[in-house]
C-alpha positions as CSV (number, residue, x, y, z in Angstrom):
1,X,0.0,0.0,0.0
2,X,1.6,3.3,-1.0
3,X,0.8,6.9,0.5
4,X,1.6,10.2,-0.8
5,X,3.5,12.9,0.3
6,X,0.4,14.2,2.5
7,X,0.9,11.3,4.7
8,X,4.2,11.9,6.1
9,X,3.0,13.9,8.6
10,X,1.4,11.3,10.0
11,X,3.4,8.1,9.0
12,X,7.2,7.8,9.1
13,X,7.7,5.7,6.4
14,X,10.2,3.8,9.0
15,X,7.1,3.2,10.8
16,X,4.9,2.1,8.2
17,X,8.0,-0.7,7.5
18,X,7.8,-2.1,10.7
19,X,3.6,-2.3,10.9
20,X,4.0,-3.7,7.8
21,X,5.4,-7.3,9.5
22,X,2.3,-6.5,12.5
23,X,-1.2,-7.4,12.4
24,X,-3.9,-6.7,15.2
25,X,-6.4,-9.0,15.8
26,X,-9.9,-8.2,17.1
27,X,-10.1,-10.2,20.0
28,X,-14.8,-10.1,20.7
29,X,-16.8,-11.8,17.6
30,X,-17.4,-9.0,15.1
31,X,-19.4,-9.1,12.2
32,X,-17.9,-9.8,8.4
33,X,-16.4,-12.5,6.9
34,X,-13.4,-14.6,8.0
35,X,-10.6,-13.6,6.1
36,X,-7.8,-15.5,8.4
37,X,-7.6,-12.8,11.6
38,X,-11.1,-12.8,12.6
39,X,-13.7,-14.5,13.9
40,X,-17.3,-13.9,12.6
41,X,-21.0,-14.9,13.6
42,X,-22.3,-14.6,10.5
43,X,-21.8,-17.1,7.4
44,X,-23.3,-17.3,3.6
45,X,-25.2,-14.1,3.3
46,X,-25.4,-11.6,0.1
47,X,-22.8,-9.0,0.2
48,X,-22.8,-5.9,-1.9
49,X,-20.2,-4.6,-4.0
50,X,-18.0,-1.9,-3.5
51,X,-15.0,-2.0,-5.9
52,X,-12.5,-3.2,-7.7
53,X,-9.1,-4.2,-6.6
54,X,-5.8,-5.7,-8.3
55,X,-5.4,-9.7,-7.5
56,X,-3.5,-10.4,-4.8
57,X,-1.7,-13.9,-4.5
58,X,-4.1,-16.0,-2.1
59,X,-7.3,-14.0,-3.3
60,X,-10.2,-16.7,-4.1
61,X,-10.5,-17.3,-8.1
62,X,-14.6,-16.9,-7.9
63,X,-13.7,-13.4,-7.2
64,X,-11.7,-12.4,-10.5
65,X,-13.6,-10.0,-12.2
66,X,-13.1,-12.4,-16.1
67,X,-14.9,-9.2,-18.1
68,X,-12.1,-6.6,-16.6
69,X,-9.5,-9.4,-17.3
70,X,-10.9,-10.3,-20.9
71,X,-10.3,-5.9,-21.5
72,X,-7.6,-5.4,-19.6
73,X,-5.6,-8.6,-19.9
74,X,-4.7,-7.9,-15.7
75,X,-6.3,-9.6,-12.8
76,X,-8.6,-8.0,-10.9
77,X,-11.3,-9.0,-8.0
78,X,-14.3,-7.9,-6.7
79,X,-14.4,-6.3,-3.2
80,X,-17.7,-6.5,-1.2
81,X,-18.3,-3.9,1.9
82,X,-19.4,-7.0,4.4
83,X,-16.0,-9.0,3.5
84,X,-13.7,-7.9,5.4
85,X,-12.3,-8.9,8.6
86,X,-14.2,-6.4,10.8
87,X,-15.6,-2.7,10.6
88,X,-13.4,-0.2,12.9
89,X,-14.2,3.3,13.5
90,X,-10.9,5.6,14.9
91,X,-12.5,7.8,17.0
92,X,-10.2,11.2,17.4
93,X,-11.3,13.8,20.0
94,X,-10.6,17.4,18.3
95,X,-11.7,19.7,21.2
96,X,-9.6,22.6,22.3
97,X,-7.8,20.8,25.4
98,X,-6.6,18.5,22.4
99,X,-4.7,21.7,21.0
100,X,-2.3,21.2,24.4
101,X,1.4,20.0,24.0
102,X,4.5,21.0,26.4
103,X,6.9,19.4,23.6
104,X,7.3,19.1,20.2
105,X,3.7,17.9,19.3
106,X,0.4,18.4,20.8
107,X,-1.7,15.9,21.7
108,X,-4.4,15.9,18.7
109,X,-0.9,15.6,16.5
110,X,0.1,12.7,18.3
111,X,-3.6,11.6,18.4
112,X,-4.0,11.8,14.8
113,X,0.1,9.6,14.4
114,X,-1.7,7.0,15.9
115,X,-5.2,7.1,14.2
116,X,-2.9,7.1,10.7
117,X,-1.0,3.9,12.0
118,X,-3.6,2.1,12.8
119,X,-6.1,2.6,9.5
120,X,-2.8,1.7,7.7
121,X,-2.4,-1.4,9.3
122,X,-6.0,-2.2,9.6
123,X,-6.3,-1.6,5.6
124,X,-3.1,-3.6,4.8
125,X,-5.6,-6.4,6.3
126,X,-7.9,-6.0,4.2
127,X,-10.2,-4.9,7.3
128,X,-12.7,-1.6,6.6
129,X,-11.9,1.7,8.6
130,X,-13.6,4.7,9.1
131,X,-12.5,8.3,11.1
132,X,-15.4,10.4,13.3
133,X,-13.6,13.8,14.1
134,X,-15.4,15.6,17.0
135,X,-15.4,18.4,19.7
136,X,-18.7,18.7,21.2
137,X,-20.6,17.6,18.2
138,X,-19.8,15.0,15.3
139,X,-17.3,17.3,12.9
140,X,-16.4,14.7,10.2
141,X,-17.7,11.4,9.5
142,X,-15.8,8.9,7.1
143,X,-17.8,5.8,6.6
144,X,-15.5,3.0,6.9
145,X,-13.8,1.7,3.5
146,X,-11.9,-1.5,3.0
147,X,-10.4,-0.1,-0.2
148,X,-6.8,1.1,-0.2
149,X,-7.3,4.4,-1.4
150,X,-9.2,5.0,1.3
151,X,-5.7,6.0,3.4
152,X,-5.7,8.6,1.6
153,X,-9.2,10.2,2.4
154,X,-8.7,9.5,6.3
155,X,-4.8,10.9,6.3
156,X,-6.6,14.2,3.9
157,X,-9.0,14.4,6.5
158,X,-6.3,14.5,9.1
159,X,-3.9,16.8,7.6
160,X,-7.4,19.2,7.1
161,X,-8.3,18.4,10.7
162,X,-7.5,21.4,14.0
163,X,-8.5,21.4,17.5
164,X,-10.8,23.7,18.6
165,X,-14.1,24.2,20.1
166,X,-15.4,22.8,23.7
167,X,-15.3,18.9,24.9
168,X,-18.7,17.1,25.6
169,X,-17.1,13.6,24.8
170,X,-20.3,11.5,26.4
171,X,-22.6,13.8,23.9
172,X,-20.8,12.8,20.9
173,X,-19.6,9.2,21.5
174,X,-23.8,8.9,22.1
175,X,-24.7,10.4,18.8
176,X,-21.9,8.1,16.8
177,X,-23.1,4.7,18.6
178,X,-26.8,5.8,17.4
179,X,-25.2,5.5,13.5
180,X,-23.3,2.5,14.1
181,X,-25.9,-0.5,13.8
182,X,-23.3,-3.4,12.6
183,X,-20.8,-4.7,15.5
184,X,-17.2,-3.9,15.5
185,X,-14.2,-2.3,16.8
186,X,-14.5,1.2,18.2
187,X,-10.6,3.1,18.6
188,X,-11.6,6.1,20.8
189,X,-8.3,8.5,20.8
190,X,-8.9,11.3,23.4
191,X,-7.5,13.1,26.1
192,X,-11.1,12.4,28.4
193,X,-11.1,15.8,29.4
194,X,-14.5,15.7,30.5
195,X,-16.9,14.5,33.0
196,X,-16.1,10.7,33.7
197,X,-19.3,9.7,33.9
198,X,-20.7,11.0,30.9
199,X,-17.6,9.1,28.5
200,X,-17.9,6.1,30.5
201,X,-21.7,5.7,29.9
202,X,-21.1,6.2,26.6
203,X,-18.3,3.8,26.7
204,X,-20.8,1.1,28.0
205,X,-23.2,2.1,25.3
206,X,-21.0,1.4,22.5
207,X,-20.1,-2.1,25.0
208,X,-23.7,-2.9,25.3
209,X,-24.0,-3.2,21.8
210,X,-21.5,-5.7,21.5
211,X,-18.7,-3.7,19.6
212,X,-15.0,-4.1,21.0
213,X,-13.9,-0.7,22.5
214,X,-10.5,0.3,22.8
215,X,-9.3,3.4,24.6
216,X,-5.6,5.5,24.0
217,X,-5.9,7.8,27.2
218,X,-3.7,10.7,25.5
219,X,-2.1,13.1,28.1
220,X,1.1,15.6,27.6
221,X,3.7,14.6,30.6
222,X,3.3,18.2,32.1
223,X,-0.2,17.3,32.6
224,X,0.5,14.5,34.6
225,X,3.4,15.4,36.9
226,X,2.4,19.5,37.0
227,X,6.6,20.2,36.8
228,X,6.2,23.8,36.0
229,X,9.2,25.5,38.0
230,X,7.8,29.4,38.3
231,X,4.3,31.1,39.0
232,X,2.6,30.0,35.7
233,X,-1.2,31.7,34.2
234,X,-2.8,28.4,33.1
235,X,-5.4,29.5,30.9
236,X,-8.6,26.9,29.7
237,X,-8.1,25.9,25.6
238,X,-12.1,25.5,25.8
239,X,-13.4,28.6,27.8
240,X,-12.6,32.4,28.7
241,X,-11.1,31.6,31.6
242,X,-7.8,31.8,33.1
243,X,-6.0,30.9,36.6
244,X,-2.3,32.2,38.2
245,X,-0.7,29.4,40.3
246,X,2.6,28.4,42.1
247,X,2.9,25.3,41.0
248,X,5.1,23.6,43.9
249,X,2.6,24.9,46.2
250,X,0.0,22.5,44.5
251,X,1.9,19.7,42.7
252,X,1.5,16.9,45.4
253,X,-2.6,17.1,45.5
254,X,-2.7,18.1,41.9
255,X,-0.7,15.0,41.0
256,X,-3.1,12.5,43.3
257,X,-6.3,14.0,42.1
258,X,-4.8,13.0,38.9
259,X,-4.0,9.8,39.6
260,X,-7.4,8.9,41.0
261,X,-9.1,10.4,37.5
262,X,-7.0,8.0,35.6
263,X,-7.5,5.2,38.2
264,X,-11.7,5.5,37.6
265,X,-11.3,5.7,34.4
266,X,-8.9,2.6,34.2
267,X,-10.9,0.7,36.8
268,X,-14.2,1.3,34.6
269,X,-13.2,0.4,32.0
270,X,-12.2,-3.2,32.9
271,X,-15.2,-3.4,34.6
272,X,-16.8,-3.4,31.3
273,X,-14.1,-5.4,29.0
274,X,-12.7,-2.0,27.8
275,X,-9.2,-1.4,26.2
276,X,-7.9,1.0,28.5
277,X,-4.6,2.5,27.5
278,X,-2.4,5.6,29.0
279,X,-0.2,6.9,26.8
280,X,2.1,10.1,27.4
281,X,2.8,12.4,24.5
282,X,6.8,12.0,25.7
283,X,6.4,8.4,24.6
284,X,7.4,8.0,20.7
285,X,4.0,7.0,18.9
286,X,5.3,4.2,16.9
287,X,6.9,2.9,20.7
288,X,3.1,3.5,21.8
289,X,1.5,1.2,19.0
290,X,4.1,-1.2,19.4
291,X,3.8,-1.9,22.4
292,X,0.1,-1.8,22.7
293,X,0.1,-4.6,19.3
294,X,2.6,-6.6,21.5
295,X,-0.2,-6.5,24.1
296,X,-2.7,-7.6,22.1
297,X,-0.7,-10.4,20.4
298,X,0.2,-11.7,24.1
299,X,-3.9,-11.8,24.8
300,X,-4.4,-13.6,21.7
């Protein structure tokens, strides 16, 4: 699968080398067709077409398009929405807190690194991804695609894509999982800057519904250990609002009502069989992924 020059923003082609001997495997019965990573419910129905593809050694004869070969003299197959391996939606939070970032990226950058990864490896499976961007409402809605050019729509749509506007997480994850009527895996990629409560019930939502949910908990290291060294103004990305603070003065109780945020949110979640991850924009993206693929692979 090749990208252009818009995606290297977003995929180090160094990367992209080393997902390309990885695979991620869905690890709750989604719906589709097995295609040799998944597991499926559902056998022998009608599919509809989407598109064409070139053959690919290992691609099932009954699918060669013979009329395109008989005018083309090349190989190419039929590609049906309902065969891939599963239907994942990369859910990227594009509120103003996301804007945030003490070092070289922010964390909607780093967000978006790790959406791009993960529809590039998904794709290279032949399994179909779609991008929601949101704030406080649904921004952007890519249906997903199984086709390869669809990399390029999703990294457009990232490169296009700024953080702005207020966070009502809860408000927007409810909206998507109203749209979504087919099982599958849901990638929300968020800083959770927002009442607990209302992400986690739509977390369990999305859970009742039988789709896998995984979560990248995406925080900037100053926002976790609060090591400013002089009287700071910390001013909200999402309101009018401002505060001036010593920071020494309020590290220690800063830092434990952090940690007990993270702690609900991490306890929650594997309540309800939900992917938790923490990640720390200090942490190289493709060393995030990585490791989080190893995890998976461990799980089987």
């Amino acid at each position: 699968m090749k990208t252009g020059e818009e995606s290297r923003r977003f995929l180090d082609p160094e990367v992209v080398a080393r997902l390309s001997r990885m695979d991620i495997k869905a690890r709750l019965v989604v719906e589709g067709f097995v295609a040799g990573l998944h597991r499926s419910p559902y056998r022998g129905f009608s599919v509809e077409f989407a598109e064409h593809r070139q053959y690919m050694p290992g691609d099932p004869l009954r699918h060669v398009d013979w009329k395109v070969y008989a005018k083309s003299d090349k190989f190419y197959v039929k590609e049906y929405e309902e065969e891939t391996n599963l239907r994942a939606y990369l859910l990227l939070d594009a509120s103003g807190s996301m804007g945030y970032g003490s070092g070289s990226v922010t964390k909607f950058v780093y967000a978006a690194q790790l959406a791009a990864s993960l529809a590039y490896l998904m794709l290279k499976q032949r399994d179909s991804v779609g991008l929601v961007l949101f704030d406080d409402e649904l921004r952007r809605y890519l249906a997903p695609r199984a086709a390869p050019a669809h990399l390029h729509r999703i990294l457009r749509e990232l490169e296009a894509a700024r953080s702005s506007s207020r966070t009502n997480v809860g408000a927007a994850l409810r909206k998507l999982a109203e749209k979504i009527h087919r099982r599958g895996l849901v990638v929300l990629l968020s800083d959770l800057m927002d009442e607990p409560e209302r992400v986690l019930t739509a977390l369990r939502f999305f859970r009742h519904r039988k789709h896998e949910v995984v979560v990248f908990h995406i925080l900037d290291p100053k926002e976790v250990r609060f090591d400013f060294d002089r009287e700071s103004r910390f001013e909200d990305l999402e309101k009018d609002d401002h505060v001036t603070a010593q920071p020494w003065r309020i590290r220690g109780d800063y830092a434990r009502e952090i940690e007990r945020w993270r702690a609900h949110y991490r306890s929650v979640c594997r309540e309800n069989r939900i992917d938790y991850n923490f990640i720390e924009t200090s942490t190289p993206y493709d060393a995030a992924l990585f490791a989080y693929l190893g995890k998976r692979s461990r799980l089987g």
